[in-house]
C-alpha positions in Angstrom: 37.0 -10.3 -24.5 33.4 -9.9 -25.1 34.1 -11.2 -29.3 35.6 -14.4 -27.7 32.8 -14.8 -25.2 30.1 -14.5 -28.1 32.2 -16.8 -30.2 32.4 -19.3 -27.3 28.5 -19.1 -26.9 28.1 -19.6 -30.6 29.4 -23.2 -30.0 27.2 -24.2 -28.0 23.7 -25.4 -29.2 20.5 -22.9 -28.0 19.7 -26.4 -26.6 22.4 -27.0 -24.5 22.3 -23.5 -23.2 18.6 -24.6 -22.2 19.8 -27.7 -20.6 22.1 -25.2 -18.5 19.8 -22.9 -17.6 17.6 -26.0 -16.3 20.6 -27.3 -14.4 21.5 -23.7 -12.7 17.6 -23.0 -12.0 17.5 -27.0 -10.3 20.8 -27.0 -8.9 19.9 -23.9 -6.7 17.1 -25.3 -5.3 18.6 -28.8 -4.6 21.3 -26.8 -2.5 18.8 -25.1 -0.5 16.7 -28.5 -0.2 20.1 -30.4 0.2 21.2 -31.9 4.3 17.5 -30.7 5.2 16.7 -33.8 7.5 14.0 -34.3 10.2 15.4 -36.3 13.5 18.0 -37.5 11.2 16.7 -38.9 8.1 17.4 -37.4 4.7 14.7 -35.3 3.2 13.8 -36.2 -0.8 16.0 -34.3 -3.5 19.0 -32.9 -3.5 21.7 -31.0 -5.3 21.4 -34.4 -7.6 18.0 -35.6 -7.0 16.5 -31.3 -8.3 18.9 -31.1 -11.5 17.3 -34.8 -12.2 14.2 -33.9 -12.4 14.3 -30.4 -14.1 16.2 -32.5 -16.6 12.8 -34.9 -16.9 10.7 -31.9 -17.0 13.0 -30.6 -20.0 13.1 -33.9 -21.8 9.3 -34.6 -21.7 8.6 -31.4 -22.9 10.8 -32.4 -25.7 9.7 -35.3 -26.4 6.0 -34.6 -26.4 5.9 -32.0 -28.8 2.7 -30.1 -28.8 0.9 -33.0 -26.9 0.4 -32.2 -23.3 -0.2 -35.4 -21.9 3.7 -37.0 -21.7 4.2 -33.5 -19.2 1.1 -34.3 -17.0 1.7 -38.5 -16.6 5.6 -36.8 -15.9 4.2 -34.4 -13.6 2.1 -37.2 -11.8 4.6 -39.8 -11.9 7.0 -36.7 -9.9 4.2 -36.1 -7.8 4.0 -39.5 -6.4 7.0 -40.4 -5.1 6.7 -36.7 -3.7 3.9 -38.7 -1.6 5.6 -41.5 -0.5 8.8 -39.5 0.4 5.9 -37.3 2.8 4.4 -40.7 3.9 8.0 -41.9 5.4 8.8 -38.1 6.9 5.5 -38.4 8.4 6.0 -42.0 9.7 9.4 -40.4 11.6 8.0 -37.0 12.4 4.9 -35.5 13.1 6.2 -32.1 12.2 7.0 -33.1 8.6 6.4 -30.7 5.8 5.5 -30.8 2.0 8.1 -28.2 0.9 10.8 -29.9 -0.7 8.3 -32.3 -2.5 6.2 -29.1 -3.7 9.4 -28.2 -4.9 10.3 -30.6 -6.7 7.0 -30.7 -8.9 8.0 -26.7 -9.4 11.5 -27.6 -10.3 10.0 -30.4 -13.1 7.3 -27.6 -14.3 10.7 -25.2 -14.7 12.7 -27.7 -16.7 9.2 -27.7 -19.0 9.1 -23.7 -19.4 12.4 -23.7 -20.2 12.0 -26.0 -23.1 8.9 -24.0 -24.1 11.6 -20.7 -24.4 9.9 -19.4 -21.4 13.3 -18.4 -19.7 12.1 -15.0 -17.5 9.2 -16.5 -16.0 11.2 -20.0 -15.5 13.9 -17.9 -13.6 11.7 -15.1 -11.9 9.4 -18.5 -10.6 12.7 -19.9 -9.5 14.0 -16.4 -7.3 10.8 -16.0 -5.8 10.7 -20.1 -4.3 14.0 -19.5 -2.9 13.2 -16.0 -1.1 10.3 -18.0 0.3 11.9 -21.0 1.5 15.2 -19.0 2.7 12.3 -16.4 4.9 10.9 -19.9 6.4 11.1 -18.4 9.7 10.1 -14.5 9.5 7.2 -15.6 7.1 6.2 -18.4 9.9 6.4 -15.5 12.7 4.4 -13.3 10.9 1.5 -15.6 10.2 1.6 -16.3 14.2 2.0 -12.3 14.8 -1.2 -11.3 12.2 -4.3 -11.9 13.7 -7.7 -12.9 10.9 -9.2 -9.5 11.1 -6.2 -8.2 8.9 -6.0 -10.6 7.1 -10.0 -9.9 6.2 -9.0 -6.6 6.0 -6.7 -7.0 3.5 -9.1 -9.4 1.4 -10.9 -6.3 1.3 -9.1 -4.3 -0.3 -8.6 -6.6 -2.8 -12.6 -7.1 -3.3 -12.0 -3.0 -3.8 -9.6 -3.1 -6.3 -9.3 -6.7 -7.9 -12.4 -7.2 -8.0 -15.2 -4.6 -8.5 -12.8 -1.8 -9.8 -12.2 -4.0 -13.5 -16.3 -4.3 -13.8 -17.2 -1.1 -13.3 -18.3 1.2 -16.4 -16.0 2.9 -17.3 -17.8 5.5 -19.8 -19.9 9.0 -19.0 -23.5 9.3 -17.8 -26.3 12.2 -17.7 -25.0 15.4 -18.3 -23.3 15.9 -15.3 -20.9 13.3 -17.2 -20.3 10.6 -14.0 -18.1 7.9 -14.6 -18.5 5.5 -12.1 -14.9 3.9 -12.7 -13.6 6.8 -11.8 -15.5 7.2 -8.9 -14.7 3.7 -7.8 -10.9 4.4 -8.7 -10.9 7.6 -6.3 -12.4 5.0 -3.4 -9.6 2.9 -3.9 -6.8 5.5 -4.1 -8.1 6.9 -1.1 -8.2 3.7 0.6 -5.4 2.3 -0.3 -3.2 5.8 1.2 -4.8 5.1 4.4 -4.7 1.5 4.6 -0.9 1.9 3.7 -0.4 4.3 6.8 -2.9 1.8 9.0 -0.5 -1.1 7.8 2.6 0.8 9.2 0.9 2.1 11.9 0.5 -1.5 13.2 4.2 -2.7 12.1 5.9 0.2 14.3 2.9 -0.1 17.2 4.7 0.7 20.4 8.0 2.0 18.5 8.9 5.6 17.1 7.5 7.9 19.7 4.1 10.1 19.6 5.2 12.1 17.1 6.2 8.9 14.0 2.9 7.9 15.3 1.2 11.0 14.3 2.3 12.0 11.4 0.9 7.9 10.3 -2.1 8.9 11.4 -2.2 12.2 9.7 -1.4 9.8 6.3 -4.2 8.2 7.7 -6.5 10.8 8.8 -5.8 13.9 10.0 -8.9 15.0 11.9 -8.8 11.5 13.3 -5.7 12.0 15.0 -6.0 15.1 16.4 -9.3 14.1 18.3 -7.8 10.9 19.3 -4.2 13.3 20.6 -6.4 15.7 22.1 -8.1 13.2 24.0 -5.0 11.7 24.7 -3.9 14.8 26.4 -6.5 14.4 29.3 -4.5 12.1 30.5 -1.3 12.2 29.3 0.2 16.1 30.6 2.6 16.4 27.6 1.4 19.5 25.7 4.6 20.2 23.7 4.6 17.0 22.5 1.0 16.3 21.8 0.3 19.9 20.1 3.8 19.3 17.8 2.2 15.8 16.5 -0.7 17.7 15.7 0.9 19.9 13.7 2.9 17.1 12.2 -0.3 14.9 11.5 -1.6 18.0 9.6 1.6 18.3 7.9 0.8 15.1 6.2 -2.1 15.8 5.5 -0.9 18.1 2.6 1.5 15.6 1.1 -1.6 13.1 0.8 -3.7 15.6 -0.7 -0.8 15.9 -3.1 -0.4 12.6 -3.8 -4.0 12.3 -4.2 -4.5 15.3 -6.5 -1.3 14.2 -8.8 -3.2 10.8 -9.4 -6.4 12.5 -11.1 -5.3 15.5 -12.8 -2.1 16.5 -13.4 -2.6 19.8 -14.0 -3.9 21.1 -10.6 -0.9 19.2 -9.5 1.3 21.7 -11.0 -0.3 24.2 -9.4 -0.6 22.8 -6.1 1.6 20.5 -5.9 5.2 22.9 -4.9 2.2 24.8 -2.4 1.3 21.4 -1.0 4.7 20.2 -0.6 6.3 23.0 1.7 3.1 23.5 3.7 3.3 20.0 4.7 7.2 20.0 5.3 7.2 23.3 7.2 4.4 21.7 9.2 6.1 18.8 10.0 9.3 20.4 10.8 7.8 22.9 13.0 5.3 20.3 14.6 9.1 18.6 15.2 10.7 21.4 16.7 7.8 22.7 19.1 7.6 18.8 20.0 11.3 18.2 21.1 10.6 21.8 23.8 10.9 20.2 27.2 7.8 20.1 28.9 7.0 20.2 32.9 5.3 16.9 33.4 7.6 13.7 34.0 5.9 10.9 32.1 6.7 10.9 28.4 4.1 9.7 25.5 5.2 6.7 23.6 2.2 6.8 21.0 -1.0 7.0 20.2 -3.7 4.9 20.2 -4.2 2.4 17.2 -6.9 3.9 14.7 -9.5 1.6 12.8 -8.8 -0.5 9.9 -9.8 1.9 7.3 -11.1 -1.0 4.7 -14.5 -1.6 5.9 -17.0 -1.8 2.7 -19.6 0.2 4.3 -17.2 3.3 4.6 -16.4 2.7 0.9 -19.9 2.5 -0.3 -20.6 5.5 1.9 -17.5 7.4 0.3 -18.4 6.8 -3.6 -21.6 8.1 -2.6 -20.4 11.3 -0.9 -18.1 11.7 -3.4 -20.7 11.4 -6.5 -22.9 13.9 -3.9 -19.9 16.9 -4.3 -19.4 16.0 -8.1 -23.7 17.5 -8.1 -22.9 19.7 -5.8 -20.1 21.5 -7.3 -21.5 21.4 -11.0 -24.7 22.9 -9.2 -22.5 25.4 -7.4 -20.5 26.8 -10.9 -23.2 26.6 -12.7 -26.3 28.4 -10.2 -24.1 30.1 -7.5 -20.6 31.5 -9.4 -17.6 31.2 -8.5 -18.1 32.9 -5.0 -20.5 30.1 -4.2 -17.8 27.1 -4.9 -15.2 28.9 -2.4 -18.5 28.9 0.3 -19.1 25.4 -0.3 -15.2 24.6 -0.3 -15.1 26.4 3.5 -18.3 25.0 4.7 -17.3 21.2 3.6 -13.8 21.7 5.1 -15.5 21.5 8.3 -15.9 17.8 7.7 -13.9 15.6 5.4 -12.3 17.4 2.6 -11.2 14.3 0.6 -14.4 14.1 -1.2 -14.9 17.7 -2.0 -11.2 17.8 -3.2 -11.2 14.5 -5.0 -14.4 16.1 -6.5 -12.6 19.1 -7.6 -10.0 16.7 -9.6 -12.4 15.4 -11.5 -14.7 18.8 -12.2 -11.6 20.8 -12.8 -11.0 22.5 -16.4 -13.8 20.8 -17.5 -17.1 22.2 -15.4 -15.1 24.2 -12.6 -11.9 26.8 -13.7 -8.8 25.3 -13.3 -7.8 28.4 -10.7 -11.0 28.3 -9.0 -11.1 24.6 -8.2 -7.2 25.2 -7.2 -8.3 27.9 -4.6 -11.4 25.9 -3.2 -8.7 23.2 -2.7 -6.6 25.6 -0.5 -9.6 27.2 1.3 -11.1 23.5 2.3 -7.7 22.4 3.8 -7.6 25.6 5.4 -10.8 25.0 6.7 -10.3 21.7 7.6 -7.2 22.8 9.7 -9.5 25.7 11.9 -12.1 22.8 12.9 -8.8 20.8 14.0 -7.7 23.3 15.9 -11.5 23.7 17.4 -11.5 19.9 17.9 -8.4 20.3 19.7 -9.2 23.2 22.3 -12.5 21.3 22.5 -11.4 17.8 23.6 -7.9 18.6 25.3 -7.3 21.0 28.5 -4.9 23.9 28.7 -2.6 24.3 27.4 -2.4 21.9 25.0 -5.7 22.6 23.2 -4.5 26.6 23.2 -1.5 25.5 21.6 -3.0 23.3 19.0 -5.7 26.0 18.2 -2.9 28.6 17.8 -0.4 26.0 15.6 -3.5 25.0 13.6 -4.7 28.6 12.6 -1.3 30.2 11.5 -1.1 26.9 9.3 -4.6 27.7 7.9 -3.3 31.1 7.6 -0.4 30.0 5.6 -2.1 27.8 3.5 -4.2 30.4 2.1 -1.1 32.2 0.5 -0.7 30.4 -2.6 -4.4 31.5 -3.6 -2.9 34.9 -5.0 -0.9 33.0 -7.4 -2.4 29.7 -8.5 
């Protein structure tokens, strides 16, 4: 079967299987594009009208050779009556549109690719203008449903990564060998985790229950989440349920650090990353489980508060710099203080934010810092980091939630601290 298929194909002329590849690519738009009317009058194109003109796109493109011009008088000639067909829709409706006369430029540029052998992008081009014409309506509610600051927000992540990230340096400098596109790189992986949970967050606001609503937040920020539970709790008599999201959030916090970690040095991965993986799904479950206990008060907690957009430029700038302040710290600490003095500064910054100090530790370790010390002042910082939590929670939450989150929050500390006899 498949001999007489290839025989079959040899038959055919690689131009005619161009001109049917144009046809296929045209006729699918022109049947999506075909009966659209507006108060009863025909739209322009057409499952005729499409294959048409990717067959003038093709036939220019053959006839013009290496000359460009024939293809742009086509293109212009395409894109007028594209403007007279809008000027009649608009003389009937005011709600007229431009799509099916945008498409029909893309549909002559397609026939021209096609000629040129340029068959994947021709087709992927062609997939990607029928998911957006067939999502019309969900990509219309969206744009209604997003309000400008994401949209800002999201433009800044791109300024992050699209734009200062490629310019950066990316070589060694003084001898305490800073790269500064690394640096920038760790910004951007860190932002981009949290900005992923923020995103999320907002796309399930009001849905899942506290406790999908926590453990997005702990992807987000951990500490941030318990103060803003904790708080919460004031108000909200719930303590099961707010103390098991706590848990839950801190749970995540190990699977970020482990993504974060696995991105920037593959070896502490290894030996963190099994450590970091069931701490954070034995957190979670048992943040789960102490959640579902029933709890005295009647009102139930649908979620938590929305945190902040995580992409603001000043936190970013503030980050790198941080971060580049641990790097001098660290190499300070190894070199002056021993390794007794990298596990102090490890417990003492896990008081704060650990991602620096950690991120730090992925780029110092086997090179400045001992690949088994920098993989213990991991564990003791996120042990750390989890007491303060727990002090954070006692502090800002009554009894006996904040008793329950202090007491969750310590034995996870406790078990964190395990793995450091083996890695």
């Amino acid at each position: 079967m498949n001999l007489l298929f290839k025989d079959m194909l040899q038959l055919i002329p690689p131009e005619g299987l161009k001109i049917l590849l144009v046809l296929l690519l045209s006729f699918l738009v022109g049947l999506d594009r075909e009966e659209r009317s507006v108060e009863g009058h025909r739209v322009f194109g057409g499952v005729r009208t499409f294959p048409i003109i990717g067959l003038l796109g093709y036939t220019l493109a053959l006839l013009s050779g290496e000359q460009a011009l024939p293809v742009v008088v086509g293109f212009a000639v395409i894109g007028g009556f594209g403007v007279v067909s809008y000027w009649h829709k608009r003389s009937a409706s005011e709600e007229a549109g431009t799509t099916t006369e945008v498409s029909a430029l893309a549909i002559y540029l397609v026939g021209a690719l096609v000629f040129r052998g340029q068959f994947w992008i021709a087709t992927t081009l062609v997939v990607i203008h029928l998911f957006l014409l067939e999502l019309k309506t969900g990509l219309e509610g969206m744009a209604k449903r997003l309000a400008p600051t994401e949209v800002i927000a999201f433009t800044k992540f791109m300024l992050l990564t699209a734009v200062i990230l490629p310019v950066v340096p990316d070589r060694e400098f003084t001898s305490f060998q800073i790269n500064p596109f690394k640096t920038w790189l760790v910004v951007v992986a860190v932002s981009a985790i949290s900005y992923g949970s923020y995103v999320l967050q907002k796309m399930l606001e009001g849905r899942g229950g506290i406790f999908l609503s926590a453990l997005l937040g702990g992807a987000y920020s951990s500490t941030i989440t318990t103060i803003v539970l904790a708080k919460q709790s004031a108000r909200e008599h719930r303590p099961h349920a707010i103390s098991g999201g706590i848990l839950g959030a801190s749970g995540m916090m190990y699977l970020r650090l482990a993504v974060l970690v696995g991105l920037f040095n593959r070896e502490l991965l290894f030996k963190l990353g099994p450590a970091f993986c069931v701490l954070g799904l034995v957190a979670i479950l048992g943040g789960w489980i102490w959640s579902r206990r029933e709890d005295d008060a009647a009102e139930q907690v649908s979620r938590i508060e929305a945190t902040r957009n995580p992409l603001e430029l000043k936190a970013a700038f503030l980050f790198a710099a941080i971060f580049l302040g641990m790097l001098l710290i660290t190499h300070l600490a190894v070199t002056h203080l021993g390794t007794g003095g990298v596990y102090s500064l490890a417990a003492i910054m896990g008081l704060s934010d650990v991602d620096p100090f950690i991120m730090g530790m992925t780029q110092t370790a086997a090179s400045s810092t001992p690949i088994h010390v920098a993989s213990t002042a991991i564990l003791i910082a996120a042990s750390s980091n989890n007491i303060i939590k727990g002090c954070y929670a006692r502090f800002f939450s009554g009894a006996p939630t904040g008793r329950w989150s202090l007491a969750l929050l310590v034995i996870l500390a406790l078990l964190g601290l395990i793995p450091a006899w083996w890695v």
